[in-house]
SEZALO-478643 format. One record per residue (C-alpha): residue number from 1; x, y, z. Coordinates in steps of 0.5 Angstrom, whole numbers, m for minus. Example, Ala and Ser with C-alpha at 12.3 -4.5 7.8 and 13.67 -1.06 7.14 Angstrom:
+-----+-------+-------+-------+
| seq |    xx |    yy |    zz |
+-----+-------+-------+-------+
|   1 |    25 |    m9 |    16 |
|   2 |    27 |    m2 |    14 |
+-----+-------+-------+-------+
//
This chain:
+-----+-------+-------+-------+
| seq |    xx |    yy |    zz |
+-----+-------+-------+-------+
|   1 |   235 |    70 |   140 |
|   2 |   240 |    76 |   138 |
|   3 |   239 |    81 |   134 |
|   4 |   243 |    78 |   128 |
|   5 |   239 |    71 |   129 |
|   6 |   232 |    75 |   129 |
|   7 |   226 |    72 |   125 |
|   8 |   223 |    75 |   119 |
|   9 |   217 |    74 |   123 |
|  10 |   219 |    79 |   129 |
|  11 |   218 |    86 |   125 |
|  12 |   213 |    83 |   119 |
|  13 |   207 |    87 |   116 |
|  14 |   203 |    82 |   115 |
|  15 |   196 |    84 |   110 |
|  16 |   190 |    79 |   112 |
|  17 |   186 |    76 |   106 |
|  18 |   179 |    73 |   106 |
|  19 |   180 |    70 |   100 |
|  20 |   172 |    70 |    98 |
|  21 |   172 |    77 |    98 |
|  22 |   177 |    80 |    95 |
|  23 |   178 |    78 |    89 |
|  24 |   174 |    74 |    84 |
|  25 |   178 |    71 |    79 |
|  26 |   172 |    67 |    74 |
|  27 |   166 |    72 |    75 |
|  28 |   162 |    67 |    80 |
|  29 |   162 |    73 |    84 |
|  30 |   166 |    68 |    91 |
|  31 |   174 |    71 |    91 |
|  32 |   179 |    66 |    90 |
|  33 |   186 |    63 |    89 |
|  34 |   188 |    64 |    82 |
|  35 |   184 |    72 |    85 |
|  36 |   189 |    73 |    90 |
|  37 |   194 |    71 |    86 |
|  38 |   192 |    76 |    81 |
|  39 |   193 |    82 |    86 |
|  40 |   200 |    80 |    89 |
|  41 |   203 |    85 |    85 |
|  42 |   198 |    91 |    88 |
|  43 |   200 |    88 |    95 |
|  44 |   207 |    87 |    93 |
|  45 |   207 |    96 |    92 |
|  46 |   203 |    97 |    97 |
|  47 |   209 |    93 |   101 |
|  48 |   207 |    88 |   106 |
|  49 |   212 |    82 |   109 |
|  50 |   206 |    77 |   108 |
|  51 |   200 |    75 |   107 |
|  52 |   195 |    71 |   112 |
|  53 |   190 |    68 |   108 |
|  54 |   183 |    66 |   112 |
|  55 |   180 |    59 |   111 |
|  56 |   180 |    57 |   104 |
|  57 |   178 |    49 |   105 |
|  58 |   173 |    46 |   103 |
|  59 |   166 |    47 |   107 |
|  60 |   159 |    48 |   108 |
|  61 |   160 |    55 |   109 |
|  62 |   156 |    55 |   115 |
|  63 |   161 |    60 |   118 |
|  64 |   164 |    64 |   113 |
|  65 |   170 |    57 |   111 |
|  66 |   172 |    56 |   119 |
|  67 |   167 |    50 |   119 |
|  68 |   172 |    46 |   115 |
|  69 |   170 |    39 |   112 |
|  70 |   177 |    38 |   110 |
|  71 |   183 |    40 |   113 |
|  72 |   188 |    38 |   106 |
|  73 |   185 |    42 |   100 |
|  74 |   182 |    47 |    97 |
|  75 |   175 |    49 |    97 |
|  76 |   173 |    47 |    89 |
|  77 |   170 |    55 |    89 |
|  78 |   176 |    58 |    92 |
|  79 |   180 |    54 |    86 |
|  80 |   185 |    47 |    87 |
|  81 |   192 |    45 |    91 |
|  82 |   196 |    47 |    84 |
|  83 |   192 |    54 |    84 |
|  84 |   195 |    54 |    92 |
|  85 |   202 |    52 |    91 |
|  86 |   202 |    57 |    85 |
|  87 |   201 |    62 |    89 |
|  88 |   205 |    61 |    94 |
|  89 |   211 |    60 |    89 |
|  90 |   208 |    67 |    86 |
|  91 |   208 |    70 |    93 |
|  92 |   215 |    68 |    94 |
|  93 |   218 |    71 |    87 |
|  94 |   215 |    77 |    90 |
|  95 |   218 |    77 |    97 |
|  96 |   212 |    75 |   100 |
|  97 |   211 |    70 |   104 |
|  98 |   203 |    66 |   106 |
|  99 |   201 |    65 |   112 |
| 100 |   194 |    60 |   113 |
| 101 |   190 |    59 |   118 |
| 102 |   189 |    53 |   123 |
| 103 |   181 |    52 |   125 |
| 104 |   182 |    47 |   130 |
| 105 |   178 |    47 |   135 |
| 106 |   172 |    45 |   131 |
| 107 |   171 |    42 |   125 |
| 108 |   164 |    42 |   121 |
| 109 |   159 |    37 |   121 |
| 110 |   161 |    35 |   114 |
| 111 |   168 |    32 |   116 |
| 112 |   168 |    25 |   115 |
| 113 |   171 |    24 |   122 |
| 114 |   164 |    27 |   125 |
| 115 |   160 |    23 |   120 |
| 116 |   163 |    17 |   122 |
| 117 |   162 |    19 |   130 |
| 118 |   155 |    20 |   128 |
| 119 |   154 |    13 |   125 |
| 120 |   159 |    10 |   129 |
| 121 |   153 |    11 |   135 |
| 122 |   155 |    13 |   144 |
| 123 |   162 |     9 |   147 |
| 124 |   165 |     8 |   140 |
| 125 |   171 |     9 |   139 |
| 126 |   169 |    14 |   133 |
| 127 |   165 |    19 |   138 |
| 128 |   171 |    20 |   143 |
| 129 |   175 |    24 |   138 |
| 130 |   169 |    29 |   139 |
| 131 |   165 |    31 |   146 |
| 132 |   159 |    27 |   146 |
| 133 |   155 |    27 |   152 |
| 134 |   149 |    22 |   155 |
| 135 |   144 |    28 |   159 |
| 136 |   138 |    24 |   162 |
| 137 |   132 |    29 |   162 |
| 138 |   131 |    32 |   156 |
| 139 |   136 |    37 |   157 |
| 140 |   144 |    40 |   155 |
| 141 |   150 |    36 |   159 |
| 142 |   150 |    44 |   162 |
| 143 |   150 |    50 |   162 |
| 144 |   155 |    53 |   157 |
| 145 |   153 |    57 |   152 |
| 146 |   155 |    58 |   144 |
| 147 |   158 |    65 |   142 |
| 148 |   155 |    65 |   137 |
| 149 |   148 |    65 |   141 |
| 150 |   143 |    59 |   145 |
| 151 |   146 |    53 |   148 |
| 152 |   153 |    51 |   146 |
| 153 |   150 |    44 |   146 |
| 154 |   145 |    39 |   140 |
| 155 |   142 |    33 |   141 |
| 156 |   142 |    27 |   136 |
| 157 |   137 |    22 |   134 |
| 158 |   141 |    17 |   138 |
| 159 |   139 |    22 |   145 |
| 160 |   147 |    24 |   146 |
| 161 |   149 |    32 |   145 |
| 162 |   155 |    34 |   142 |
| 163 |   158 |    41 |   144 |
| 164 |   159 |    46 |   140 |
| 165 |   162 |    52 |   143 |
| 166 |   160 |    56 |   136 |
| 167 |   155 |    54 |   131 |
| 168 |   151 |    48 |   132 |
| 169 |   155 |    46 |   124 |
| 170 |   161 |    46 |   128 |
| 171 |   162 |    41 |   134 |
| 172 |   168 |    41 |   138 |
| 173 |   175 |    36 |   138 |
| 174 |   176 |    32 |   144 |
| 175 |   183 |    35 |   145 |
| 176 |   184 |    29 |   150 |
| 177 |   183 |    25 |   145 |
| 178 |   190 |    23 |   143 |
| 179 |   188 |    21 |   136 |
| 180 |   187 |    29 |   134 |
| 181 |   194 |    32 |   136 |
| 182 |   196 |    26 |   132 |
| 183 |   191 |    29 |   127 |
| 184 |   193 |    36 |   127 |
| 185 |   200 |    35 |   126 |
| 186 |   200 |    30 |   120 |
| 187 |   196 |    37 |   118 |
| 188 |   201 |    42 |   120 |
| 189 |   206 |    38 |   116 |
| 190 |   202 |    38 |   110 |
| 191 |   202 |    46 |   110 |
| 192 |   208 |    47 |   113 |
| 193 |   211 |    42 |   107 |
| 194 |   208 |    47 |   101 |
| 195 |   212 |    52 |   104 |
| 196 |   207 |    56 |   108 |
| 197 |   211 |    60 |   113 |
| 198 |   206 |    60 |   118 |
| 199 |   200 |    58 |   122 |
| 200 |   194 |    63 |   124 |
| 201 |   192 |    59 |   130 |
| 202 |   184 |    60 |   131 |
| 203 |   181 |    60 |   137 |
| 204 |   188 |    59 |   141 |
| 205 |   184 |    60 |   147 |
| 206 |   179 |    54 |   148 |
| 207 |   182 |    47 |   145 |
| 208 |   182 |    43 |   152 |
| 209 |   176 |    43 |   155 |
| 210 |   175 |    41 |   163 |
| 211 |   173 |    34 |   162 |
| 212 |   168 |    34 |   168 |
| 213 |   164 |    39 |   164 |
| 214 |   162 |    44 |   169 |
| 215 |   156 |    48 |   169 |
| 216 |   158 |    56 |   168 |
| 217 |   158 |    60 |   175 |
| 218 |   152 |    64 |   176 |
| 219 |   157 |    71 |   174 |
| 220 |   158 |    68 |   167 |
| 221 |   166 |    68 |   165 |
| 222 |   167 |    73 |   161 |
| 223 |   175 |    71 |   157 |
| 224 |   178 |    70 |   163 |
| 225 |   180 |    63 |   164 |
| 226 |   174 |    57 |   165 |
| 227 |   172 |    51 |   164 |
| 228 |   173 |    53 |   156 |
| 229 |   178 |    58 |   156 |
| 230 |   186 |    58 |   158 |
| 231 |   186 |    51 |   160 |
| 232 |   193 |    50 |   162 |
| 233 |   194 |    43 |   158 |
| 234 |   194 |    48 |   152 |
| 235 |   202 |    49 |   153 |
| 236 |   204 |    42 |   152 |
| 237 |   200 |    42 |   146 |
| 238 |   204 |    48 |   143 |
| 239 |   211 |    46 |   145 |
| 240 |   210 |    40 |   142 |
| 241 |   208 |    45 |   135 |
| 242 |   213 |    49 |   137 |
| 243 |   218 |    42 |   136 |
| 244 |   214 |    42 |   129 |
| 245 |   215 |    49 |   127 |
| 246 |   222 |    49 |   128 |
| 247 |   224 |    43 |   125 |
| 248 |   224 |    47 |   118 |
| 249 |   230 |    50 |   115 |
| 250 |   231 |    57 |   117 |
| 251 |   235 |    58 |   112 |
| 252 |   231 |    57 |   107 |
| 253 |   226 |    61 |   104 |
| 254 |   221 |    62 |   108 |
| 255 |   225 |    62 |   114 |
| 256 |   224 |    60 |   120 |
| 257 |   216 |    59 |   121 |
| 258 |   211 |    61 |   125 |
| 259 |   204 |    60 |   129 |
| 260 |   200 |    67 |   132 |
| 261 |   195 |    65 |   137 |
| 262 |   188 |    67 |   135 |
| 263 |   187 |    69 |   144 |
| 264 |   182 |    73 |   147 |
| 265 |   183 |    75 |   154 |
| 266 |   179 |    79 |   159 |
| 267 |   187 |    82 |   161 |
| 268 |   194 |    82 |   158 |
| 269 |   197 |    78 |   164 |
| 270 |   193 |    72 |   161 |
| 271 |   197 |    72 |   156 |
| 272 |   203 |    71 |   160 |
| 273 |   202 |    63 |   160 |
| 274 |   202 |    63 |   153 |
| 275 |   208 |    68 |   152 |
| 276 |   213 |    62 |   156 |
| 277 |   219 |    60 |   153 |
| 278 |   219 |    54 |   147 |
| 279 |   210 |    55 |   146 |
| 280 |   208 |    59 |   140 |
| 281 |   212 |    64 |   138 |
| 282 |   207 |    69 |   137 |
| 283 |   199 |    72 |   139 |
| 284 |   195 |    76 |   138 |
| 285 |   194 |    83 |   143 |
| 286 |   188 |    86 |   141 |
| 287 |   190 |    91 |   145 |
| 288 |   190 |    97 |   140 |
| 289 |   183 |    95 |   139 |
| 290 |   180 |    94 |   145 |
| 291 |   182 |   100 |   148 |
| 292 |   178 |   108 |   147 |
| 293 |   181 |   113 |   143 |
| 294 |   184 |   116 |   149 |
| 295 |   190 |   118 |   151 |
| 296 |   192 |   115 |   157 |
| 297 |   188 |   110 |   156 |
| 298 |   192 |   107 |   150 |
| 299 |   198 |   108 |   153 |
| 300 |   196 |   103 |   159 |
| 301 |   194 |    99 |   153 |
| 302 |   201 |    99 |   150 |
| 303 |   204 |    99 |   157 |
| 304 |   202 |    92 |   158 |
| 305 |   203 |    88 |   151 |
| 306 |   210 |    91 |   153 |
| 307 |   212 |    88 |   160 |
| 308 |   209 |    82 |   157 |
| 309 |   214 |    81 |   151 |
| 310 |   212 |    87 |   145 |
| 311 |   210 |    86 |   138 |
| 312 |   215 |    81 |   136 |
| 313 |   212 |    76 |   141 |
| 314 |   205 |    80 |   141 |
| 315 |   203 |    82 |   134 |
| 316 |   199 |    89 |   133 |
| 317 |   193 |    89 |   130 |
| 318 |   187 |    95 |   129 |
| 319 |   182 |    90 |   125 |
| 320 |   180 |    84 |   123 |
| 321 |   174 |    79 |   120 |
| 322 |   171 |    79 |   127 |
| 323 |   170 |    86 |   128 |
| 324 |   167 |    93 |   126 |
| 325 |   172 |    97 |   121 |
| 326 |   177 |   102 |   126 |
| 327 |   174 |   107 |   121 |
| 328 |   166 |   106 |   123 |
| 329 |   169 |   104 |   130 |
| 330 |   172 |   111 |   131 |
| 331 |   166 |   115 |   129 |
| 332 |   162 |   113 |   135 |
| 333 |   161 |   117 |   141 |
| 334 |   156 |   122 |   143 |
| 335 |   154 |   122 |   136 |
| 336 |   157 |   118 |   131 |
| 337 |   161 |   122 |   125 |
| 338 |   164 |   119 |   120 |
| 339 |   170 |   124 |   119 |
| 340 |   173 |   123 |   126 |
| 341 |   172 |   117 |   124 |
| 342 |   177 |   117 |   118 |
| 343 |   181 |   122 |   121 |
| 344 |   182 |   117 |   128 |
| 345 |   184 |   111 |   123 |
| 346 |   189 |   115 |   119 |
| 347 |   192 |   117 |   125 |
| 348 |   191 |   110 |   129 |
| 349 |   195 |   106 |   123 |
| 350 |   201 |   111 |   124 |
| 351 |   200 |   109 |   130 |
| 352 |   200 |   102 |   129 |
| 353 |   207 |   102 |   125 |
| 354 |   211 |   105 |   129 |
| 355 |   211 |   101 |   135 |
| 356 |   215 |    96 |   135 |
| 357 |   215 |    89 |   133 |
| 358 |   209 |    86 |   127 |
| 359 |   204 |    89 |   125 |
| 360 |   197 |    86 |   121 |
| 361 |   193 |    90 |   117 |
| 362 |   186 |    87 |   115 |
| 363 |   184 |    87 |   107 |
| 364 |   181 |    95 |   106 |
| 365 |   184 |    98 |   112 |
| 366 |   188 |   101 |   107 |
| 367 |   182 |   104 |   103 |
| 368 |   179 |   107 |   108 |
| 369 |   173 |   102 |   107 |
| 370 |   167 |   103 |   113 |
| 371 |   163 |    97 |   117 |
| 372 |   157 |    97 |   111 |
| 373 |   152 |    97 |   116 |
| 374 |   146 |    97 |   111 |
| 375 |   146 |    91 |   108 |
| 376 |   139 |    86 |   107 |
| 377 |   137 |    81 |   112 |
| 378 |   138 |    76 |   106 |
| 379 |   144 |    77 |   104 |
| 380 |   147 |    76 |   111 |
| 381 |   151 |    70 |   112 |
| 382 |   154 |    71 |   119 |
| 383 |   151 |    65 |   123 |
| 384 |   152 |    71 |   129 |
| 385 |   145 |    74 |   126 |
| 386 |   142 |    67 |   124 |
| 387 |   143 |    65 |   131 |
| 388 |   140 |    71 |   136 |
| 389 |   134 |    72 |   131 |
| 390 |   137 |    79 |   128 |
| 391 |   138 |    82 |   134 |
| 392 |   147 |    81 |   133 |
| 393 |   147 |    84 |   126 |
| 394 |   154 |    80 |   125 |
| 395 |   160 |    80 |   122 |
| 396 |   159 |    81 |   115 |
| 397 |   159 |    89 |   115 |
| 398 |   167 |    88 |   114 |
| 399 |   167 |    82 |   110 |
| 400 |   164 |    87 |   104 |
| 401 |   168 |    85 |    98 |
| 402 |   173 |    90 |    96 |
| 403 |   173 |    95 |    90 |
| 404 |   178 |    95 |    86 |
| 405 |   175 |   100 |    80 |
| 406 |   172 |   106 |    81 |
| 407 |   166 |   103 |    76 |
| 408 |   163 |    97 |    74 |
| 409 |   159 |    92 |    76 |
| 410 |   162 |    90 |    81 |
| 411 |   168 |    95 |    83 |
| 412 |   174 |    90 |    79 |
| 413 |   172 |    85 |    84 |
| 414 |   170 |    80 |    79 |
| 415 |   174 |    79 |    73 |
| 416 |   171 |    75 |    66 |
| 417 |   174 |    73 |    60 |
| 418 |   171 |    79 |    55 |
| 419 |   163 |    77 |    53 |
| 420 |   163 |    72 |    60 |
| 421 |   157 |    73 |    64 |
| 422 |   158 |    76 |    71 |
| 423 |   155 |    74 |    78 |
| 424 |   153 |    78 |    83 |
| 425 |   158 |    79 |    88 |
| 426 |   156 |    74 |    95 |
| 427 |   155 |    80 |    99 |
| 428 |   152 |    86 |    96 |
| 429 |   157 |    92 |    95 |
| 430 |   154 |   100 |    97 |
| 431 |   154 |   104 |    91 |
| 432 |   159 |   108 |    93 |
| 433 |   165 |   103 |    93 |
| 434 |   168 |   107 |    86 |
| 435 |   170 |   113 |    90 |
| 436 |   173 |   107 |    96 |
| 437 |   177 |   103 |    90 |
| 438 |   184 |   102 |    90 |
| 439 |   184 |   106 |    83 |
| 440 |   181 |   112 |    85 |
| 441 |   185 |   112 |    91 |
| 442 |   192 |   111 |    87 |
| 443 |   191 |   117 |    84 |
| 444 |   190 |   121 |    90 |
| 445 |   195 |   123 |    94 |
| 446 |   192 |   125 |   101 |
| 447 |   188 |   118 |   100 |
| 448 |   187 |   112 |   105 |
| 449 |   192 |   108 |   101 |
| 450 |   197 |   113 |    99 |
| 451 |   198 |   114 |   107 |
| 452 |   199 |   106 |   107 |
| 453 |   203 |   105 |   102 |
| 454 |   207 |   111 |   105 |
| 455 |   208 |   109 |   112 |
| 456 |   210 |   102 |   109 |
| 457 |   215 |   105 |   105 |
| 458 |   218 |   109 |   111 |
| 459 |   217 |   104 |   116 |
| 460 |   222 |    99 |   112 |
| 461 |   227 |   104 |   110 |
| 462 |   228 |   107 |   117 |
| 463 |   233 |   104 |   122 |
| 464 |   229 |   106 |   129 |
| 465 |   222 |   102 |   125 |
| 466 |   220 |    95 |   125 |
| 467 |   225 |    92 |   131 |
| 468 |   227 |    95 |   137 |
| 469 |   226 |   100 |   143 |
| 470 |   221 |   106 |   145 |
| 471 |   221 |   110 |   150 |
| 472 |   216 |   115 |   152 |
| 473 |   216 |   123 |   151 |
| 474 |   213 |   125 |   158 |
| 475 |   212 |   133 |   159 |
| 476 |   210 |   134 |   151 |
| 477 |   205 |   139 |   150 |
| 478 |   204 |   138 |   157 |
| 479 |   196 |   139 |   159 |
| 480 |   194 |   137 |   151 |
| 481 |   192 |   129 |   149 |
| 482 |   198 |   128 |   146 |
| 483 |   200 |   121 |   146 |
| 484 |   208 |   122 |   144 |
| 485 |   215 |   117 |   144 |
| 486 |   221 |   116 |   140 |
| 487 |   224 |   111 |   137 |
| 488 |   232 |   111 |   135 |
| 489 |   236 |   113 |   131 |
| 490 |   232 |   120 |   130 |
| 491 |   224 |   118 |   131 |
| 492 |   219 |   121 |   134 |
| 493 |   212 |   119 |   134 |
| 494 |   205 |   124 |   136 |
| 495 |   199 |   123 |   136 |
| 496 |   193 |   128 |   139 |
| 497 |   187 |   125 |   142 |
| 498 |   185 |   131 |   145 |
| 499 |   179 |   136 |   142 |
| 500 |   185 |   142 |   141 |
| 501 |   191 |   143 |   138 |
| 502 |   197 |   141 |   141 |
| 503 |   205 |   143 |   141 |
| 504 |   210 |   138 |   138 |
| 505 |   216 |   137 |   141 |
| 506 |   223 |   140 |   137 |
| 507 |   224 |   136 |   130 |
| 508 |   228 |   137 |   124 |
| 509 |   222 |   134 |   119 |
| 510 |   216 |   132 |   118 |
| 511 |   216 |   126 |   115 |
| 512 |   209 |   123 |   115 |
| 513 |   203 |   126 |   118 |
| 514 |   196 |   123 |   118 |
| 515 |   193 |   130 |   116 |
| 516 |   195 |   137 |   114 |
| 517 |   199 |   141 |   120 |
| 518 |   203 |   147 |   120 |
| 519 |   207 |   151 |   126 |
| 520 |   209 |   146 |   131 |
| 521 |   203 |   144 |   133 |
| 522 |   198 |   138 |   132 |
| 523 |   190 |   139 |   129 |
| 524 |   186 |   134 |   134 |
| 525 |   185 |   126 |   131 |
| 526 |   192 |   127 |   128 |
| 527 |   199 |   123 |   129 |
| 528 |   205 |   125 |   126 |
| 529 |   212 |   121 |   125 |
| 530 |   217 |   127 |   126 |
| 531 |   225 |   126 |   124 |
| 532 |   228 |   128 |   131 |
+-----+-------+-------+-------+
//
């Protein structure tokens, strides 16, 4: 592809949404359609290229909506497919286009399909579409494990197990079944028909199964390939979605469309396979989240994403709803401190949107928000902490609902008619989200969402941002952490790592800086976007 025929997609940022908590529109205190769409002007001034909403099907919310009972609709909480589409033509008058994600690795035990498959009884045809097996004994078909905690395996009254590499809600697809890629190509056009731009692939890695169900090795496998994982006919599969994806006008808004594999590896080089010409335009690399706070470190991290393909083809991404927030995960280390927390996550996102190629940033990224750590075993959702007995305390902590206003009983997040009564938010909010919401923060100019919107605007106007080369400034502040590369015409990106100050190379200007500096040289836990 030339540079005159790039797609939207190669340099986008794209602002993920978990529909449930972040904004709620009727006062239930669950986030909704008709809610997103009532915030598409605050994403719009902020400046993202899309949004990715997270699963808002209808479901029994055993895993947060990713046990979908119903690939076509709306969850009746979240709204109806006319709120959908009325937000899909909103975000399209704003620039924004809407990307939704795919769950097809596993569907919920709701699906009538699954229903069927349990009626139906061993050796139907209803069965096959699923991964059922007959285990003489008394025990599981083999060893595997979920990844949410105990056996990946559950027996039915009729003495067969089901596997379900998550959550027992949640059985696995027969991908060998040649009734489910039909399925979930009549799926993907359905939503590629309302004018979605793109799939979000989830669980990208882990759709084929090897058919003769190995045990695991005694050395259990980590994300590397397996008898579950990275299973070679998945790029079949993906270049026949490919065909499906490209099949859309690419001159008609949203343009040419997209899928980002959802693909956790154990090296970048596993990505390889998928990266191939005519499979999915993009994947994910979690590089940036993976790798420590540490110079050499992450530059080996960016080295290997861009040998591969760059952030066109491999998004960067610093969070999403599966991990720790970069600001409580960058507080860690002998002694956790928050502050090196918020000064290693303003850093990281100058980081994150001057290397070239898309960029995803996670609902609250922008506010600074923390992993709320402290809330009750009552309110916790994540079958992660359900399954392990409390021990893994789960994903809910970035899952929060956003504050929108500095009071109130819920920060902004729910909003009624005057005089209607107003549920609790689904998961409880700290008290002091107020200084956290986007109101407080609009009106503060060293904030969390100033430098956000800063770096977005900066990043769409500058010819070297977005699309386009790097290279490494070696020798900068030699002996310091500094973690230097220019862009051109006229950038250059530092960032000290390091416990003490750093020289700059020569600049002009400074045009963005993550935190005060002055004289040429940089505080630690700083980056700076400099006019060379």
């Amino acid at each position: 592809m030339s540079a005159d025929e790039r797609a939207w997609w190669d340099d986008a940022v794209v602002y993920e949404v978990y529909p449930r908590s972040f904004a709620d529109s009727n006062g239930d205190g669950v986030g909704d359609i008709a809610g997103v769409r009532s915030r598409l002007p605050y994403l719009s001034w902020l400046g993202v290229d899309a949004i990715w909403l997270t699963p808002f099907y209808p479901s029994p919310l055993a895993d947060g909506g990713y046990d979908v009972s119903d690939y076509c609709d709306v969850d009746p909480l979240l709204g109806t497919l006319a709120d959908f589409d009325a937000l899909v033509a909103e975000a399209r008058a704003h620039g924004i286009r809407v990307i939704i994600d795919l769950v097809p690795n596993h569907s919920s035990v709701n699906h009538p399909l699954f229903r069927a498959a349990l009626a139906a009884g061993p050796g139907s045809r209803e069965r096959a579409r699923f991964i059922f097996r007959d285990a003489p004994g008394g025990e599981p078909p083999n060893n595997w494990p979920s990844q949410f905690g105990g056996p990946a395996w559950t027996r039915v009254p009729d003495g067969q197990w089901y596997l379900h590499l998550y959550d027992s809600s949640q059985p696995d697809w027969n991908w060998l079944d040649p009734d489910v890629p039909a399925f979930f190509e009549k799926v993907i056009r359905f939503w590629l028909d309302r004018d979605v731009a793109g799939l979000r692939v989830d669980v990208a890695h882990g759709l084929f199964k090897d058919p003769d169900l190995p045990d695991n090795p005694p050395a259990v496998p980590g994300l590397g390939p397996s008898a579950y994982r990275h299973r070679p006919e998945l790029h079949a599969l993906y270049r026949s979605w490919r065909s499906i994806l490209d099949s859309y006008p690419p001159g008609v808004f949203p343009g040419r469309r997209t899928a980002i594999g959802e693909v956790w590896y154990d090296e970048p080089d596993t990505l390889r396979p998928y990266l191939e010409p005519g499979g999915l335009p993009q994947v994910f690399n979690f590089q940036l989240i993976s790798a420590p706070w540490d110079t050499a470190a992450l530059r080996a991290a960016i080295d290997a994403t861009r040998s591969l393909a760059g952030g066109s083809r491999a998004p960067w991404v610093l969070g999403n709803h599966d991990v720790t927030r970069p600001v409580t995960r960058y507080a860690r280390g002998e002694a956790d401190d928050p502050e090196r927390g918020e000064r290693r996550a303003r850093a990281a996102v100058l980081l994150l949107l001057a290397l070239p190629g898309s960029a995803y940033i996670y609902q609250g990224e922008e506010l600074g928000l923390p992993e709320v750590l402290a809330l009750p075993p009552g309110a916790r959702a994540d079958p992660r902490f359900r399954r392990s007995g409390g021990e893994r305390i789960g994903r809910d902590g970035c899952r929060v609902p956003l504050p929108w206003s500095a009071g109130g009983a819920s920060f902004g997040f729910s909003g009624t008619s005057a005089g209607d009564p107003q549920a609790s938010p689904w998961l409880p909010q700290p008290g002091d989200w107020g200084r956290r919401s986007v109101e407080a923060q609009r009106a503060e100019p060293g904030s969390f969402l100033s430098l956000y919107r800063a770096a977005l605007r900066l990043r769409r106007g500058h010819p070297a941002l977005g699309a386009g080369a790097m290279r490494w400034l070696d020798g900068v502040g030699s002996g310091s952490e500094l973690l230097c590369f220019a862009r051109e015409p006229g950038f250059i990106f530092a960032a000290n790592l390091g416990r003490a100050p750093a020289a700059l190379p020569p600049y002009r200007e400074v045009l963005l800086a993550s935190g005060e500096f002055g004289g040429g040289v940089l505080p630690p836990d700083t980056a700076a976007w400099l006019a060379g």
